[in-house]
C-alpha positions in Angstrom: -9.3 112.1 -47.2 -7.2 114.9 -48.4 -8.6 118.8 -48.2 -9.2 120.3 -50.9 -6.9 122.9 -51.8 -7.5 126.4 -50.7 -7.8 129.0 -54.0 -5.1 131.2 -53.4 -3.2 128.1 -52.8 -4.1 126.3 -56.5 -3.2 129.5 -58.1 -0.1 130.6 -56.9 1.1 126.6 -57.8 -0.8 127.0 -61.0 1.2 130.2 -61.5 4.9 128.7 -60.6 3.8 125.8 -63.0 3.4 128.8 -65.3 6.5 130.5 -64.6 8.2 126.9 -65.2 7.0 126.8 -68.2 7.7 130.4 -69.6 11.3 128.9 -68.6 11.3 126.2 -70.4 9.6 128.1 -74.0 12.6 130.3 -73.8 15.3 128.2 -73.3 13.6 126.2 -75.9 13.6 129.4 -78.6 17.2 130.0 -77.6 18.4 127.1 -79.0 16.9 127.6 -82.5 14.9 124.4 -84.2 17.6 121.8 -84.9 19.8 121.8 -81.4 15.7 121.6 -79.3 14.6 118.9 -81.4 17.9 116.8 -80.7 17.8 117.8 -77.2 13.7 116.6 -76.6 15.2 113.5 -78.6 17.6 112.8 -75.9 15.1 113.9 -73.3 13.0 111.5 -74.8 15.0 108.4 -75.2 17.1 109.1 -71.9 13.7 109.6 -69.5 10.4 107.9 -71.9 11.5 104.5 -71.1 11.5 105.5 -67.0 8.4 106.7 -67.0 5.0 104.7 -66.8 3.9 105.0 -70.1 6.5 103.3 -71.7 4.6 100.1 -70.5 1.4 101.3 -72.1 3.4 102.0 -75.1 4.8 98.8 -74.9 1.8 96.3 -74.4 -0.3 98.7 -76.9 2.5 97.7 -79.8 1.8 93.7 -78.4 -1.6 94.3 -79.5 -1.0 95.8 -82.8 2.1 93.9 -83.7 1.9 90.1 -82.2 3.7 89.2 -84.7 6.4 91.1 -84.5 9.5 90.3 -82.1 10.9 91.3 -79.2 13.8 93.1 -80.7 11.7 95.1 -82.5 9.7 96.1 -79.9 12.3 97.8 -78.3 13.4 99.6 -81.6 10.2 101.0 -82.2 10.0 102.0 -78.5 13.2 103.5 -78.8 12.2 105.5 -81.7 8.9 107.0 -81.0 10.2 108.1 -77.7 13.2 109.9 -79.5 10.1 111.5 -82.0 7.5 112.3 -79.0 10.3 113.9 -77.1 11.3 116.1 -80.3 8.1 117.0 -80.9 7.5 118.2 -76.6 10.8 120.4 -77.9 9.5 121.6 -81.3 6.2 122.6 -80.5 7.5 126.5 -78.7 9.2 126.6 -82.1 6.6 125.5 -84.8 5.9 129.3 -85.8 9.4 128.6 -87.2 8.4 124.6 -89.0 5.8 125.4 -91.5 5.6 125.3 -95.4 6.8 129.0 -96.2 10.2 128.1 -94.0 11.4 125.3 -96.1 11.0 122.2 -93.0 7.5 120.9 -94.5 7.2 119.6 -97.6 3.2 119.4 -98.3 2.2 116.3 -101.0 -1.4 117.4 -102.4 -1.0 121.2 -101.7 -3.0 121.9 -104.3 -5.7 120.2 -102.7 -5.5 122.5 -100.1 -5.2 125.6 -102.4 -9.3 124.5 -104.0 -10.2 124.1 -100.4 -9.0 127.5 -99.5 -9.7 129.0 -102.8 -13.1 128.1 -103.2 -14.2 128.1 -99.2 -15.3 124.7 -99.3 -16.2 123.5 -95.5 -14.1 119.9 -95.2 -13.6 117.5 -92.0 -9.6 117.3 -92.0 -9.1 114.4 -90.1 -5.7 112.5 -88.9 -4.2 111.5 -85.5 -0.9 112.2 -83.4 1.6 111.0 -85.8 5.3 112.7 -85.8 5.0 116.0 -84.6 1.0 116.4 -85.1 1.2 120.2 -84.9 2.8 120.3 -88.2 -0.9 119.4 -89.9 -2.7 122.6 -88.7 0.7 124.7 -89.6 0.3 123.2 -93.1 -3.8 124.1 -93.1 -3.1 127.5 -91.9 -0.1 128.2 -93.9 -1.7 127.1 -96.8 -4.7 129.9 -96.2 -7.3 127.7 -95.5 -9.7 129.4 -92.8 -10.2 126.1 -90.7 -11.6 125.7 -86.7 -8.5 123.7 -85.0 -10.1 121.8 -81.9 -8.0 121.2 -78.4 -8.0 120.0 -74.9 -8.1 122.9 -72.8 -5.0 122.6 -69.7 -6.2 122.2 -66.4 -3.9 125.0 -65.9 -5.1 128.4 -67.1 -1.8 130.2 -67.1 -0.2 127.5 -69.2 -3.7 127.2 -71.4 -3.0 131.0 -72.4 0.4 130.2 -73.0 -0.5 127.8 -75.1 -2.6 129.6 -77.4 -0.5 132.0 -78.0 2.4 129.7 -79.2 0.1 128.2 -81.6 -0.8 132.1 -82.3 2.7 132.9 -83.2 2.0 129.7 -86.8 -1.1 130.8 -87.6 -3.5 128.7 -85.9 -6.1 131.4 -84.2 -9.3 129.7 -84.1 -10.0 127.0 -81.0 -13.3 124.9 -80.3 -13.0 124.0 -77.4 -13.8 120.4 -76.9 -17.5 119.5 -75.0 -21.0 121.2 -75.6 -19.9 124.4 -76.6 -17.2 123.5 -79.2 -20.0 121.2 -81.0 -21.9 124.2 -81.5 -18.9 126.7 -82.4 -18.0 123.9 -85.3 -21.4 123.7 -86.4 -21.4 127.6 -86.7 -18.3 127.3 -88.3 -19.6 124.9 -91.0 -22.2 127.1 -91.4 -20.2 130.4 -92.4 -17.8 128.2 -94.8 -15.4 126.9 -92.4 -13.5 124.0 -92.2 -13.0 122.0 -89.7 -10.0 120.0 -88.1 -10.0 116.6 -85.6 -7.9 113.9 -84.2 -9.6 111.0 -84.3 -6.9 108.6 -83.4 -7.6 108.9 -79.5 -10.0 106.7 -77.2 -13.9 107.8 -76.8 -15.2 105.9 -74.3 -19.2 106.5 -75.8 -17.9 106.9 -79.4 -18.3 103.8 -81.9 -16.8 100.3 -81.8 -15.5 99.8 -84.6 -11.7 97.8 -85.6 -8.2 98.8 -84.9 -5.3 96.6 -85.6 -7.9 93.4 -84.9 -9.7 94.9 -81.5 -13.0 97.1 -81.2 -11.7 100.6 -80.3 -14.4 103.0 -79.1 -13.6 106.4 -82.0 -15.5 109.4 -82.0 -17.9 109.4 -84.2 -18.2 113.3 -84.1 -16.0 114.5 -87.9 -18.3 111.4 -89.7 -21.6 113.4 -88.1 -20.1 116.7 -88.9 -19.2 115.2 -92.9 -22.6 113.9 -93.3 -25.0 116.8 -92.0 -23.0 119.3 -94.0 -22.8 117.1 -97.0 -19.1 117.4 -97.6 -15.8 115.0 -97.0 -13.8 113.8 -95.1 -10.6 115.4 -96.0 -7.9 113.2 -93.9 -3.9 114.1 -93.7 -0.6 112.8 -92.5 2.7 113.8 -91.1 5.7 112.0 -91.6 9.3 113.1 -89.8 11.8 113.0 -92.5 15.4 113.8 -90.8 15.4 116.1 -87.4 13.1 119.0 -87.4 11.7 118.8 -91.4 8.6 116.9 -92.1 6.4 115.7 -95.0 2.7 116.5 -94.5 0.5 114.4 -96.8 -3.0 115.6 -98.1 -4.1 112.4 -98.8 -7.6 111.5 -100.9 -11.2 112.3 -99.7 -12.8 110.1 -97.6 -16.5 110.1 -98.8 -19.2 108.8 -95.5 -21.5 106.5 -97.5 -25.4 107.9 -97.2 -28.1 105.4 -97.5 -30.7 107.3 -95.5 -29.4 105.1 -92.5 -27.8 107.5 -90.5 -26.6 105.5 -87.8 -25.1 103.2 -89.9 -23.6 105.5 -92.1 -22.1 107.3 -89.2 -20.3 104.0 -87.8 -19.2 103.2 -91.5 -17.4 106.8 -91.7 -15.6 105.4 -88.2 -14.6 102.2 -89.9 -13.0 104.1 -92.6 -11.1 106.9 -90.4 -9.8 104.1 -88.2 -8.6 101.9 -91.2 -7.2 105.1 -93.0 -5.4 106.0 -89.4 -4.3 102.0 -89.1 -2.5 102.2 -92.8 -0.7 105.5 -91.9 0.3 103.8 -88.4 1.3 100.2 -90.8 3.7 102.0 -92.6 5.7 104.4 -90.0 5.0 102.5 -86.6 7.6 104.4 -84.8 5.6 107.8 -85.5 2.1 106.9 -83.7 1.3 108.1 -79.9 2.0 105.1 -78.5 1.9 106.0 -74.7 -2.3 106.3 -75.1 -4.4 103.5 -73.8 -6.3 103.5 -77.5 -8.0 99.9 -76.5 -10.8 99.1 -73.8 -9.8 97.8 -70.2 -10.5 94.4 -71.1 -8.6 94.2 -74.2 -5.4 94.8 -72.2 -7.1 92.5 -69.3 -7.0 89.4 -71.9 -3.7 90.4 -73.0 -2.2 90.7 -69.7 -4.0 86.9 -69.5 -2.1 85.9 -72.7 1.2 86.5 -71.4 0.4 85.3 -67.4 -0.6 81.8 -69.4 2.6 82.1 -71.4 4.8 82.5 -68.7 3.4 79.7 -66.6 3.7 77.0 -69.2 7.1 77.8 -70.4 
């Protein structure tokens, strides 16, 4: 059994990881929005397929595509690599991808103006699709005062860092994710605030409830938040359009049904965000986060079945 690592040890690594990384922000800023987002595109299409998660990517399209061929498999592989390795490029840069610079065009901005207009506390919803970061940019830029949720790093050099590229678009308010941020949201809620999720992502004691044909375990945490404050679910896309200049799409409320059951309504909320998220993923495949393992274990045990009984009888 390995030692653990001494403490001076973990931090000077944590602080070359750092250092690596303040590297790779400025060489990143250097080249200005459209040269970075074609070089993480060929970063992405040159090194994604090497890694291990090009298999997840690959059998988690199997299981929301059967249908589909081989061939385009592979050109949906191709292509969300060449977008998840733009986005890993744009993301120093986004202060510089918003609204007010011209690269996002916003369908239902005046939805956003009421919210921000009138303070009224929504549950913005959506999942990693194109370059994700462009949603909160839009709320932000928009003037919506909103509570943006993210995973901490495990590195606390590089979690700084982070922050304060998301500082540099707007995006100053963080929940962190666990205990506390529930109860930062809920005071959020409270004082006006709304609120923003991704809800596309595995939760191992969330709800079961369908995507693309197979019970995936959601969160069920923005449907509680939209029913105990009485308000909406307010879900939005992001589309890439050509390079570094997106489309982010406010699309229509989702309303959480209240019968006075509210277990039921809670998993009914689920049902919705995951069909809403399943449409959005239906009509631009190539723009989902493919490389997460979305499904239980034994989903991709029976599928891994399927194919070992495929191979043997042909």
């Amino acid at each position: 059994m390995s030692e653990k690592r001494q403490p001076w040890v973990q931090d000077l690594l944590w602080r070359l990881e750092a250092l690596g990384f303040d590297l790779f922000i400025g060489a990143v800023r250097m080249m200005g929005v459209d040269r970075a987002s074609d070089f993480g595109g060929w970063l992405g299409r040159t090194f994604g397929p090497m890694s291990g998660a090009h298999k997840v990517a690959s059998r988690n399209l199997k299981l929301a595509f059967p249908d589909k061929d081989a061939a385009w498999h592979e050109t949906i592989l191709r292509e969300q690599w060449d977008g998840l390795g733009r986005s890993f490029a744009e993301f120093p840069l986004m202060d510089k991808i918003l609204p007010s610079t011209g690269r996002v065009e916003v369908v239902g901005k005046e939805r956003l103006v009421e919210i921000a207009e009138n303070r009224i506390p929504v549950v913005f919803v959506s999942g990693h699709l194109s370059n994700w970061e462009v949603m909160p940019a839009a709320i932000v830029d928009s003037g919506v005062i909103c509570e943006m949720t993210y995973r901490a790093a495990n590195n606390p050099y590089v979690d700084k860092r982070i922050k304060e590229s998301r500082f540099r678009y707007g995006v100053r308010l963080f929940a962190p994710k666990g205990g506390d941020g529930a109860r930062e949201l809920l005071e959020g809620m409270k004082q006006g605030k709304s609120v923003a999720l991704m809800n596309d992502q595995k939760f191992n004691s969330g709800v079961a409830a369908p995507f693309f044909g197979h019970l995936a375990h959601t969160a069920p945490g923005p449907t509680r938040l939209a029913i105990r404050f009485g308000t909406v679910l307010q879900p939005m896309s992001v589309q890439r359009l050509k390079g570094a200049r997106f489309r982010a799409v406010v699309h229509d409320p989702i309303v959480p049904p209240k019968t006075g059951d509210r277990t039921a309504d809670i998993e009914a909320g689920v049902r919705m965000i995951n069909a809403f998220m399943e449409d959005r993923i239906r009509e631009r495949p190539a723009e989902w986060f493919w490389v997460h393992r979305r499904w239980p274990n034994e989903v991709y045990a029976a599928l891994a079945e399927r194919e070992r009984a495929a191979e043997s009888s042909s």
